[in-house]
N, C-alpha and C positions, 0 to 999 in steps of 0.2 A: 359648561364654562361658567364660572362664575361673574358674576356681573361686574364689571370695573365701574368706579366711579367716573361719570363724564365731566371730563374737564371743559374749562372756558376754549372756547375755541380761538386762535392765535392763527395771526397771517402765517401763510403756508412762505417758508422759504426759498427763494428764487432759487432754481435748480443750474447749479455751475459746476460741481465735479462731486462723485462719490469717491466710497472709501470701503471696501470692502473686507469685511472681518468672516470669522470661520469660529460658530459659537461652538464648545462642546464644554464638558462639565470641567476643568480645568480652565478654562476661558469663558466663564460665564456672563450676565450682563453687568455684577458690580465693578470687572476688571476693563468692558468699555465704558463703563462710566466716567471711570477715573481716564478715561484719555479722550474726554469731548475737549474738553482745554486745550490739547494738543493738537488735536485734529482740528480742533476751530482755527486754531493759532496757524496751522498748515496754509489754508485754506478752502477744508473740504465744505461741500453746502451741505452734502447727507451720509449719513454713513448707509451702509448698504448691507443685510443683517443674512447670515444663510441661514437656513428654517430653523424658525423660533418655536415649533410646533414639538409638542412632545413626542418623544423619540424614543428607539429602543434604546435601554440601559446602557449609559458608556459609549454613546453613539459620538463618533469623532466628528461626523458631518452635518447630522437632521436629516438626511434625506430617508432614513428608515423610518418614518413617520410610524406613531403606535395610536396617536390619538390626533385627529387633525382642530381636534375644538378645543384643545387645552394649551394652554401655555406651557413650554418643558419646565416641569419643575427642578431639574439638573440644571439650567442657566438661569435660574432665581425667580422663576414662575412669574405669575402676575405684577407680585409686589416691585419684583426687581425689574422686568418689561417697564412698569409704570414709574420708575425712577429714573430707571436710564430714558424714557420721553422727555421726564422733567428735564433732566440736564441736557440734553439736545434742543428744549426749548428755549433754557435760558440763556443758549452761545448760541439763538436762531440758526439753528442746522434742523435736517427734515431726517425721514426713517423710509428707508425702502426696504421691503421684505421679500425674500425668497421665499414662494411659495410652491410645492408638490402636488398637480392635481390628478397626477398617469398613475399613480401608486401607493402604497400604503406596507408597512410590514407585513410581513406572513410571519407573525409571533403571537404567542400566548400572553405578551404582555399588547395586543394589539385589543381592545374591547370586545370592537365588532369582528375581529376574526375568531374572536375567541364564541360569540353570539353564533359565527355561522357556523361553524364546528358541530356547537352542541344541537342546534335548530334545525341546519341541513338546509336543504333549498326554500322549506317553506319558512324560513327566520325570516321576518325583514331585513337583518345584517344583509342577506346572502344578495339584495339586490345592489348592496355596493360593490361586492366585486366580479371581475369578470371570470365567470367560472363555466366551464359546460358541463353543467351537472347532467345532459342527457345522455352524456357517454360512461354514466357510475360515478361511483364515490369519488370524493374530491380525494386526489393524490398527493401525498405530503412526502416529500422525499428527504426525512428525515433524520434516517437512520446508518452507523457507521457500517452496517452490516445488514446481509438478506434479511427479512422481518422476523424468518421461523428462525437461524441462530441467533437472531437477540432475544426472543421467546427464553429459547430455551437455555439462554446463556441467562435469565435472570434480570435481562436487564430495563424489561419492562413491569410496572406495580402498578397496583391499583391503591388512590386516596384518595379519601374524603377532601375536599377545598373548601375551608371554613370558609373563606371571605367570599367564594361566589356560591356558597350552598351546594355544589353539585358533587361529583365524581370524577377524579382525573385520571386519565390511562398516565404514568409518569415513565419519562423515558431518561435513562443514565441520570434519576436521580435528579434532573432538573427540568426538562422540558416537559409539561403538564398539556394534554388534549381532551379534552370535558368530552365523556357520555353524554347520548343522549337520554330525554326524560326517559323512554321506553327501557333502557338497559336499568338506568338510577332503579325504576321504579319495579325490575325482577330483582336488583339487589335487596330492596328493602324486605321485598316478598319472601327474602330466605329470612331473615333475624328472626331469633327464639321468640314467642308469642308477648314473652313477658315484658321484651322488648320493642317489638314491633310498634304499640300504641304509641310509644312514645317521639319515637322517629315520624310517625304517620303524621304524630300530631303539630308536623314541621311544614305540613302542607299548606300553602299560602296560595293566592292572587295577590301576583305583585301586577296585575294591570294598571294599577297607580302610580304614575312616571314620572310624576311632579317634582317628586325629592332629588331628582338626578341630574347633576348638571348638562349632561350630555346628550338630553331629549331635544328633538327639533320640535318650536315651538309649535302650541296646537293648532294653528292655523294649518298647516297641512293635512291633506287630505287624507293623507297615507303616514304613518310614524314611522323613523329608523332608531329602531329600540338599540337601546344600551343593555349592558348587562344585567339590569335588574327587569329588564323588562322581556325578557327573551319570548316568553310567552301570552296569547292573547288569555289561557285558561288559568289555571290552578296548574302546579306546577312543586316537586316538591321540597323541600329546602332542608338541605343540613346542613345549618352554620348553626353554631350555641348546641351542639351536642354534648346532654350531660356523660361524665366520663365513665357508667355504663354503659351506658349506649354505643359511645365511642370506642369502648374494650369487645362489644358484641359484633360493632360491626365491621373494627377493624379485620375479626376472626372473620366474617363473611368473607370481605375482599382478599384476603391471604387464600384463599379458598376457592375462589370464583378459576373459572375459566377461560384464561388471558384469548386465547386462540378463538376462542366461539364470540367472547365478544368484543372482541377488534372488528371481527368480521361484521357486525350488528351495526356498526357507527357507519355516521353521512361520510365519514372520512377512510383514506387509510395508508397506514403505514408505506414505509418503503426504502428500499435504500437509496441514499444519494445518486448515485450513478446512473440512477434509471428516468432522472429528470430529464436527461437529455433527447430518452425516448418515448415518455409516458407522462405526460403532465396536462390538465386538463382546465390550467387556470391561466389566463395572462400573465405574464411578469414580465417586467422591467430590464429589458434586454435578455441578459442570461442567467441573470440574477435569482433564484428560486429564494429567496425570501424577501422578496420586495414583488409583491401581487398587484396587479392592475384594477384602476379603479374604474368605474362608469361612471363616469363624471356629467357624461351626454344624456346621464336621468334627472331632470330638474330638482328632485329631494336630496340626490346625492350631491350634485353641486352644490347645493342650499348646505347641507352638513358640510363637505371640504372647505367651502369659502367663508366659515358664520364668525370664524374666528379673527380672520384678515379683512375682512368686511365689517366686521363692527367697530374694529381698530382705527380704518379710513375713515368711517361713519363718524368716530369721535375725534377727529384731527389729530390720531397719534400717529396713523401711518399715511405716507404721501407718495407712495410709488409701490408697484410690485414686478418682482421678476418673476416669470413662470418659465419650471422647470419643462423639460421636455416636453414640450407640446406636440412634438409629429406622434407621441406616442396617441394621442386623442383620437378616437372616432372622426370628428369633424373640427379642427382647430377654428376654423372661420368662422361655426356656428357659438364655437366656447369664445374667443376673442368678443364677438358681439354680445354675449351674454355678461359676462366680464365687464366690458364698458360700461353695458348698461345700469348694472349695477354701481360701480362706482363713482360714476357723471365722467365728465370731460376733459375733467383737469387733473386727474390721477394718474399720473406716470406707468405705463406699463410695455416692457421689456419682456421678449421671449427668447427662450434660447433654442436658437435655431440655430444651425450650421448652412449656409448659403454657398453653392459651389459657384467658383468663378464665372461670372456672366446668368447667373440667376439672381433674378431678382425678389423679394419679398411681395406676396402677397397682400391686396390693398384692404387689409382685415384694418380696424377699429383702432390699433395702437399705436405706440412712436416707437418700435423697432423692434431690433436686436439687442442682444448682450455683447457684438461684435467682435465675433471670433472673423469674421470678412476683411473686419478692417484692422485687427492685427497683423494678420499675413499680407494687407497692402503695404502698410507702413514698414513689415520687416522688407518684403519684396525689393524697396525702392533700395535699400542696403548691400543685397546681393548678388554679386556681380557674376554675370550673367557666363563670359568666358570663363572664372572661377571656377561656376560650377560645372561645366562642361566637361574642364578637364579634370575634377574631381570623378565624373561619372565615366568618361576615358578612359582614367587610369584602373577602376573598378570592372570594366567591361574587358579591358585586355587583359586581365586574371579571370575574365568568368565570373566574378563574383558578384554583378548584374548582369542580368540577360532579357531579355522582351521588353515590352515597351510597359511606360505606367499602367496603362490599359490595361495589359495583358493580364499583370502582375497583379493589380488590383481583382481581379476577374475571378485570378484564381486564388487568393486571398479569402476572398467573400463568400466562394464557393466551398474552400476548407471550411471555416466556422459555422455556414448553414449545413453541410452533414455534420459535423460533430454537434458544438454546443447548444446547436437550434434548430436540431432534426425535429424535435418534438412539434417544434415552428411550423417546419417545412410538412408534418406528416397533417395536421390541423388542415393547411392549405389545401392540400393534396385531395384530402378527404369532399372538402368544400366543393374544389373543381371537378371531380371526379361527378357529383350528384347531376342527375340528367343527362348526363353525355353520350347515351349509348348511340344513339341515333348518330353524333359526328364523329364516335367512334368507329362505328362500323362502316361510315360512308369513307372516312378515311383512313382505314386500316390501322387508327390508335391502338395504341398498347396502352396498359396500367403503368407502367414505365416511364413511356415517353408522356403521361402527362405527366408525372412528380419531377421526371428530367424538367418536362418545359416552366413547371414553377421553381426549380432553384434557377432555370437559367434567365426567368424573368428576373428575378430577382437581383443575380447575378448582373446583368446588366444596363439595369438602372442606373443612370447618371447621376440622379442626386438624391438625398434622404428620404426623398418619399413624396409620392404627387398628393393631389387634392380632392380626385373628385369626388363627387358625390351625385347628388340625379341628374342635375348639372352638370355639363362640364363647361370647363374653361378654354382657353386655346393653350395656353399653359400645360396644362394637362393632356392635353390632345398630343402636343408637343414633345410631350415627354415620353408617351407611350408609343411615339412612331419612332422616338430615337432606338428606345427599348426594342420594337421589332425590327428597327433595322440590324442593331446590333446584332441580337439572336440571332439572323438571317445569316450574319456576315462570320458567324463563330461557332455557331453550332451545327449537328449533324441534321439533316433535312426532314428527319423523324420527330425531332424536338421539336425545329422549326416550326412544322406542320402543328403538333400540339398548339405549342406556344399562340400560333394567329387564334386558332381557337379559343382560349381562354382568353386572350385579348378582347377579340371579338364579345365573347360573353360576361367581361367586364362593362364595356360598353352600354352594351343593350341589355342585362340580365332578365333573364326570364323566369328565375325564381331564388322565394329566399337564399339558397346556399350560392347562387353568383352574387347575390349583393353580400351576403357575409364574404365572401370569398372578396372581393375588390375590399370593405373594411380591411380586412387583416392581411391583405397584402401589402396595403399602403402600411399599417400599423408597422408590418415587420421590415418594410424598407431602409426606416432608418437606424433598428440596431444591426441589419445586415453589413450596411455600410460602416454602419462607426464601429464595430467589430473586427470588419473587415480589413478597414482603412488606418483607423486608430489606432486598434489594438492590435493589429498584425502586420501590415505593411508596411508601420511606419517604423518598425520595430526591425524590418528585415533588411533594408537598403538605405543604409549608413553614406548616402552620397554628400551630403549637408546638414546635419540634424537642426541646425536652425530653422529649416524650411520645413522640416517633420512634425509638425504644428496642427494641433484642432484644428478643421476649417482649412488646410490648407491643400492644394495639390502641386503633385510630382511631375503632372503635364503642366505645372508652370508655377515654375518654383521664384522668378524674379517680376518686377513691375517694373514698367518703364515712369519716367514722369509726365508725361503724357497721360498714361494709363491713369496713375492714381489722381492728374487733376480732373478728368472727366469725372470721374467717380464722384469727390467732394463738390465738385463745381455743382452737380446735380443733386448731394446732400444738402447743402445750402438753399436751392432752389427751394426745398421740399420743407423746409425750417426743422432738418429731422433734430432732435435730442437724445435719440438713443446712444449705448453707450461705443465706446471707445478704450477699448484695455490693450496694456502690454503683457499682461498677466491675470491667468485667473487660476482659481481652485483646481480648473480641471486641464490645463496647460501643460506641455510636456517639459516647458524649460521656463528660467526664469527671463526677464529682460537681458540683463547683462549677460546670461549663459547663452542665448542668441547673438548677442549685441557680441561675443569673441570670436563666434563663429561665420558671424555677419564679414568680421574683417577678416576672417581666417581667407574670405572667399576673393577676398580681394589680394592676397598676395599668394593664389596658389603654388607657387616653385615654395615657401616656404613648406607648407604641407608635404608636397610630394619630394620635398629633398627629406626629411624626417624620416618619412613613411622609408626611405631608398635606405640612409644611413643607419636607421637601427633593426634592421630586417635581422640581422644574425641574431641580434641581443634579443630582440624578444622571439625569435625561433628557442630561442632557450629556456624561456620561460613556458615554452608550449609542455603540452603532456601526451603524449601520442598513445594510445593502448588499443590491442588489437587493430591498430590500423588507423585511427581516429583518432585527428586531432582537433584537443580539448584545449582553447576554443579553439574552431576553426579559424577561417581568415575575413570572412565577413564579419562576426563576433569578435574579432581581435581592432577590427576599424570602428565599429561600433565604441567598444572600452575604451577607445585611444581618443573618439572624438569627444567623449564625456568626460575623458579624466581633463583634457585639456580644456571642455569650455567650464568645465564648472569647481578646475583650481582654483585655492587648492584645497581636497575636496579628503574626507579621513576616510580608513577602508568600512568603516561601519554603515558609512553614508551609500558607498559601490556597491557593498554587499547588498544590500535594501535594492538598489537602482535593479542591481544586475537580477537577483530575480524577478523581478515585474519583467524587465523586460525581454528576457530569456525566455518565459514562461508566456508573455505575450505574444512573442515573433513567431511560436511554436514548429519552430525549425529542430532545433532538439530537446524542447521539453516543455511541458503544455500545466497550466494551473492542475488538471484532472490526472495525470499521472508525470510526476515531472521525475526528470534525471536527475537524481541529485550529485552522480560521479559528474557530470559535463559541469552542471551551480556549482560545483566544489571546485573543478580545476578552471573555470570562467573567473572564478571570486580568487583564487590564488593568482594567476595571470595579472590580474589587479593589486593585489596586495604587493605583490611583488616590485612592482612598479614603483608603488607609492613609497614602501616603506625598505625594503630587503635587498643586500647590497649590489646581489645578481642584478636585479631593477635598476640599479644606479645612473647609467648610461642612459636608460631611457627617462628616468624623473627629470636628470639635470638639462636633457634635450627640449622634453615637454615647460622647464622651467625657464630657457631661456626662447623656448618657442612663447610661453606666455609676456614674458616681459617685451619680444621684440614685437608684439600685437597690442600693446598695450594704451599704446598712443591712439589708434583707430578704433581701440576696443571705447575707449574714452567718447571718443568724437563720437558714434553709431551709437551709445548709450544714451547721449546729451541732445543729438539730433533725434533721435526716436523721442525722448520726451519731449520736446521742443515741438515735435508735431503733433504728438497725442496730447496735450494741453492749450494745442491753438488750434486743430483743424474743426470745421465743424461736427457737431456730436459732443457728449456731454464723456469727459476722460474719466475712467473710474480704476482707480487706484491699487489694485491687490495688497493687502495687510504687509507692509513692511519693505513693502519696492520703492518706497522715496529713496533711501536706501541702494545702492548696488545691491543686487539680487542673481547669485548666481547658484540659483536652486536649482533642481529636477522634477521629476514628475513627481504626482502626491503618492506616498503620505509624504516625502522631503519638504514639499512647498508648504507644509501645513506643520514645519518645524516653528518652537516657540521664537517668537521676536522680541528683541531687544530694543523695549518701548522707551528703556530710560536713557539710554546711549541717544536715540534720535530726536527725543525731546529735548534732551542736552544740546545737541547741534544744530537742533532749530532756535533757542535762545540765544547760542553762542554768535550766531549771524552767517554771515560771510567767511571768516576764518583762516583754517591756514588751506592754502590750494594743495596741499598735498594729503590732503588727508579726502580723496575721491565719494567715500558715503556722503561726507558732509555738502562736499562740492553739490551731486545730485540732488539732496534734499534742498540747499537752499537753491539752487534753481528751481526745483520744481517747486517750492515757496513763493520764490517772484513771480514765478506763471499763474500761479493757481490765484495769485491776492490780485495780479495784472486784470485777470478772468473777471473776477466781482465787479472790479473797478471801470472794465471796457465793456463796453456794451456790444461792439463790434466782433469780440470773442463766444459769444451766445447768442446773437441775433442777428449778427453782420449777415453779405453777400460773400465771395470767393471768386478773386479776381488772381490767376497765374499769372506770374512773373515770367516777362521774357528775361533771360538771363544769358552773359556770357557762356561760349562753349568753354570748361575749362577741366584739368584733369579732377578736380574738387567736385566735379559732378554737382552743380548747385541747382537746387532743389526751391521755389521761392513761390510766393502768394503772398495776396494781399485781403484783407478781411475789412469793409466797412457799414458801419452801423450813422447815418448821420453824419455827425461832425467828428465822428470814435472811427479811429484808424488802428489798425495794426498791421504790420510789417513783419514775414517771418521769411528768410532764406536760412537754410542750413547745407551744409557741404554731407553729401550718400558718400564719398570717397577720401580719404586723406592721401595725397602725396605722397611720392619716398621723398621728394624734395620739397620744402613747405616756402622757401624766401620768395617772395613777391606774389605770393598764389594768392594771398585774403582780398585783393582788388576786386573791387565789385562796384556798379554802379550807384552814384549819393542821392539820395532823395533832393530833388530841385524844391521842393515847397518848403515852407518852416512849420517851426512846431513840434517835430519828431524829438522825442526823446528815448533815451535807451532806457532800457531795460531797467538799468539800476536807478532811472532818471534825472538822467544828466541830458541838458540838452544837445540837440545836433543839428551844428548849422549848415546850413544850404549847403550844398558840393565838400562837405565833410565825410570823408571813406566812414563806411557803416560798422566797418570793422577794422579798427586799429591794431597794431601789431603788437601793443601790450594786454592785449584783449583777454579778459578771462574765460570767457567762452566765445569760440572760434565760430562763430555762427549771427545773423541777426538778428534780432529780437527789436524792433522800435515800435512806437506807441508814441498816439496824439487823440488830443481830443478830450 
């Protein structure tokens, strides 16, 4: 990286709400620059940036990291980093950055992968990732076809790489794999003599690393070489070949023998398909080109963090999120590491998925990214007989059956044989080492141990334990849940394995049980979120607001009771971690819960819909050979998304309805999908929305949204009302001041219309009918409230005893000193609203509203011309 100029250091900004943006090379950093103005003028204190780190090409997220020490030169590299600080400096706003420390691209445009390719195990690249080079060549499964019909289909070549000096196997023309020196250096060996010298004389020691920006400084013991460095020796280089040489040796490699030496390299070939059974490297869930890093080796941390650490170091960055951390060896170990390097007062947030009644590990940071406390805050919304009878009415058609449990179980258990047997055979392998002796004592089979590691896995409660030589009771905790479960669901063969590997988790008694406990835990948590996320939330359409990251199906509502315990003992703790209604990896937007939320509250309107247009959309079905397209799960599924995320064009469904079709893997899976079922699923839809046969069903679902719309209102305005006042720092998703009635990404990650809301943030207050506006400037007064109260960032969290009323009131109090805040909001609207806003008046003076006006003593807190139906007072 090249060295940034170190600025004057500048008071760090009081941390009061982010604002979260999604860089890619369309939205690079000169387009947020131009909107710190706006975001100041908001109220946000930091904006909150997704990986700034160079990425692969046209990368829409960062998270395929290509180089972690460089700045992406796709969102303005250095220079543009270093100006969007300035102007975040001068509207005193801070930078929090999303950082990747589990993963890295498996790409040719990746340095160090491209290092361990050509070097093999002895590169020093090869010690960044995790690869089991003892079981052979590293496995690329990169191919559309077996390796010998691309062979001989032509479609692998052999070139020179000016820019890295070497040899590339080239595959369709674009994907480049570097020989190693040994192959290079029999190619050279064949060139005509006359030629030969001249090539030869390209032979260099590049052991001089100084020119590179990418070297870890010399103080390490050990170097992680860059590309110019790949070798401790001489090494031989063909970049600057004159254009005989080039002509002689292009003839060698037109010439050479594709098949003998493929087989020669650290690497090899393969077709895609076979990732799911043969892969010999970490990655990132399921992902085969996003490769796991070892971050738990001291040099390779020092490399992943030199970049985000020197940025801290010079007061341009002041918080970080870190990506997936259960993927880590030892999260607790890296957390402390982390701290330690940054000092004390650097903000850092992980994203962790917390299952209800788990609690976060007492590691070095201030939280979460709070996927926990979105599902409490929607919970408090949805109503509890709602959903009941939604799940009723799906259970007397069959169309749910067993319990969350079950359903999860067997969820989890589909995607660990399919797309993470490769996972599962790793483990297998691990457990199996030593066991003969408990094999034979108790009649194990090779079987029932690989059964008893999916069914560990299988059921595990939550993303993945902790331990490590240590254990915790936490942990302890978790593996007795784990064996009771197995106990209570599987066959007594498994069982019997199963205590066994428990057992030798435990206690291990050689390397292959402590690897074996490592990568159990590792793969815990893309079991689950695989499982849960990507399959089961996709499959039981009982509520889709409740089918949420982080959230469960064994408890889909929150009482208020429930969520004040929770806060009451955030506050205690002075947590700051965040608070979202929406993030990048969300399955819906705010407001696309927030109609579902009220859907739940008036279910006779749902279930009379669902009654009255049965004939009409049986018409729109496709029945062939017997099968109908979609069926009637996937038909409540389409219904409850055209409805929460009206009104919504067929382009947008089309997009939805694959992912999730292809997720639910009920009829059709990302690896070989149905495209007859996506075609007649995506017509079903279309039809609706647009074609006249539809008709009956758009105008139902039209005046089904309008007659929600009042509650949709209220649950939109109350959910931000608490995610801007409860304790925890509220962070924003790019474009939800805004109603937001997105879907899952890539939808959430559609362009925003910055000029419209900057518009309606100047315009003020406005006309109440115009609903975006409405939200954004509430969530303006909250967020400017925020700066101004200290009691909002610092307070205690004192529940409101409150009338019982059908408005379901919801209430707390927040103080800091002589800084008061006052929040009640209604979880329920009325069919009948006259005389229901009565609520108890604050006795003391001082309180003013919201808009601040004042409120005197025994003054109702909510008058009946009230613009928003809820309390908001402040003193102090």
């Amino acid at each position: 990286m090249t060295t940034m100029p170190a600025p004057m250091p500048a008071p760090w900004p009081a941390l009061t709400a982010t604002y979260r943006l999604q860089f890619h090379r369309d939205f690079p950093f000169s387009k947020a620059e131009a909107l710190v103005p706006y975001l100041a003028r908001l109220g946000i204190s930091h904006l909150y940036a997704s990986p700034i780190t160079a990425a692969v090409a046209g990368s829409t997220h960062g998270y395929d990291v290509a180089d972690p020490t460089r700045v992406n030169p796709e969102l303005g590299g250095e220079e543009g980093l270093l100006s969007l600080c300035a102007a975040l400096e001068r509207h005193g706003m801070g930078l929090i950055i999303d950082i990747v420390p589990n993963h890295m691209a498996a790409s040719t445009q990746n340095p160090f992968w491209l290092d361990m390719l050509e070097g093999g195990p002895d590169s020093p690249a090869a010690r960044i990732f995790d690869v089991a080079w003892e079981t052979g060549r590293l496995v690329l499964p990169v191919l559309g076809d077996p390796l010998q019909a691309t062979i001989e289909a032509g479609q692998i070549t052999l070139a020179v790489n000016e820019a890295r000096g070497g040899i590339d196997a080239v595959v369709y023309g674009e994907q480049r794999f570097p020989l190693r020196q040994e192959s290079i250096a029999e190619l050279v060996a064949r060139l005509p003599a006359a030629v030969h010298i001249a090539a030869a004389a390209g032979s260099t020691d590049t052991s001089d690393s100084s020119a590179n920006p990418l070297d870890t400084p010399a103080s390490s013991s050990t170097t992680l070489h860059s590309s110019s460095t790949r070798f401790q020796g001489g090494r031989i280089d063909l970049s600057g070949l004159d254009p005989v040489t080039r002509l002689a040796f292009d003839t060698v490699l037109a010439e050479a023998d594709i098949t003998s030496l493929l087989e020669a390299q650290h690497w090899r070939l393969a077709w895609w398909r076979t990732a799911a059974h043969d892969l010999n490297y970490r990655r990132f869930f399921n992902i085969t080109d996003l490769a796991g890093v070892r971050v738990e080796d001291p040099e390779v941390f020092e490399l992943v963090h030199r970049l985000p650490l020197d940025l801290v170091r010079r007061g341009l960055v002041h918080g970080l999120r870190v990506d997936h951390i259960d993927g880590l060896v030892d999260p607790a170990s890296y957390c402390d590491r982390l701290r330690n390097a940054v000092g004390p007062d650097v903000l850092i947030v992980i994203e962790k998925i917390l299952e209800p009644g788990e609690t976060l590990r007492d590691w070095p940071i201030d939280g979460t990214t709070g996927y926990e406390r979105l599902n409490d805050i929607n919970g408090l919304f949805v109503s509890s007989e709602g959903y009941a009878a939604f799940e009723e009415a799906l259970r007397q058609r069959h169309l749910v059956t067993g319990t969350a449990t079950t359903r999860l179980a067997s969820a989890k258990e589909q995607v660990l044989e399919a797309s993470l047997s490769t996972e599962v055979e790793t483990l297998t392998t691990l457990a199996r080492d030593g066991l003969d002796a408990e094999m034979k004592a108790g009649d194990l089979t090779e079987t029932a141990i690989r059964n008893a590691v999916v069914a560990l896995l299988v059921h595990c409660p939550v993303y993945r334990s902790y331990a490590t030589e240590t254990f915790s009771p936490e942990d302890s905790a978790i593996w007795q849940q784990i064996s009771d479960a197995v106990a209570a669901a599987e066959d007594p063969l498994t069982t019997a394995a199963a205590q066994v590997l428990l057992a030798r988790m435990a206690a291990p008694r050689n390397d292959s049980d402590r690897q074996f406990r490592v990568r159990f835990q590792q793969l815990g948590g893309p079991a689950m979120a695989k499982g849960y996320e990507d399959t089961e939330l996709y499959r039981t359409p009982i509520l889709l607001s409740v089918n949420e990251v982080g959230s469960s199906l064994d408890h889909p509502t929150r009482s208020g009771e429930e969520v004040h315990a929770i806060f009451t003992a955030r506050a205690v703790e002075k947590r700051r971690d965040l608070n979202p209604l929406a993030t990048h990896d969300t399955k819906r937007g705010p407001d696309t819960r927030a109609r579902l939320d009220a859907l739940s509250q008036r279910p006779a309107l749902w279930l009379n819909f669902l009654a009255t247009q049965e004939t009409v959309l049986g018409n729109l079905v496709v029945t062939e050979d017997g099968r109908m397209m979609p069926d009637a799960i996937d038909q409540v599924l389409i219904l409850q998304t055209l409805l929460s995320a009206w009104p919504i064009s067929p382009e947008r469904m089309d997009g939805y309805l694959t992912k999730a079709l292809r997720e639910a893997k009920r009829h059709s899976n990302w690896e070989t999908p149905d495209e007859a079922y996506e075609a007649a699923a995506k017509a079903f839809s279309a039809a609706i929305l647009s074609e006249e046969r539809g008709a009956p069903v758009r105008q139902a679902l039209e005046a089904l949204v309008e007659a929600l719309a009042p509650a949709t209102r209220l649950v939109s305005l109350a959910q931000t009302a608490l995610q801007l006042t409860l304790p925890g720092t509220p962070d924003i998703y790019q474009g939800t001041e805004f109603r937001d009635f997105s879907l899952v990404d890539p939808d959430n990650r559609r362009p925003v219309d910055w000029e419209r809301r900057s518009a309606a943030l100047e315009a003020g207050a406005g006309d109440d009918s115009d609903a975006d506006a409405e939200k954004l400037v509430f969530s303006h007064l909250l967020l400017n409230l925020r700066r101004a109260n200290r009691a909002l960032t610092e307070g205690d969290y004192r529940p409101l005893d409150l009338p019982a009323s059908d408005w379901g009131w919801f209430g707390f109090e927040r103080r800091q000193g002589d800084q008061a805040v006052r929040v009640i909001v209604p979880t329920r609207l009325p069919p009948e609203t006259t005389d229901a806003l009565a609520l108890p008046a604050p006795a003391e003076p001082g309180w003013r509203t919201l808009e601040g006006e004042t409120l005197e003593p025994g003054t109702a807190p909510i008058p009946r011309d009230a613009r928003y139906p809820l309390v908001i007072l402040h003193k102090g």
